[in-house]
C-alpha angles and dihedrals in degrees: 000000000000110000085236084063094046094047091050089056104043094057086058096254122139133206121239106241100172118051092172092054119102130252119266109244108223114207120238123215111272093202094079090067121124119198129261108241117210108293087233081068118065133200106215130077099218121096092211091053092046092050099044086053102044089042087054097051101029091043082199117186121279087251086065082046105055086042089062096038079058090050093054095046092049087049096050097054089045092070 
């Protein structure tokens, strides 16, 4: 063998002989989980984030839409 190869494997390091073979999946710790809470209550304490999410899953019609678009904006030139 060539001194490039038995340095290489000395250090540990492998070559890569399949390239059509698939990745290896390593599993992650489960323990560091925390738990999903319901979707009708979200996480996040901005208005914008909630309602880019719930628009996303819930998918409503564009007259919901435009209700809650005239509620932001009440509640904007309240403040």
């Amino acid at each position: 063998m060539s001194d490039y190869l038995n340095n290489l494997l000395k250090t540990g390091r492998t070559i890569l002989e399949d390239t059509k073979a698939p990745r290896r999946i390593e599993k992650k710790a489960v323990s560091g989980k925390k738990p999903i809470g319901a979707m009708d209550a979200p996480t996040d304490n901005d208005p914008h984030k909630v309602l880019i999410k719930k628009t996303i899953q819930e998918k409503p019609k564009k007259s919901v839409l435009i209700e809650e678009f005239k509620r932001f904006i009440d509640s904007a030139e309240a403040i």
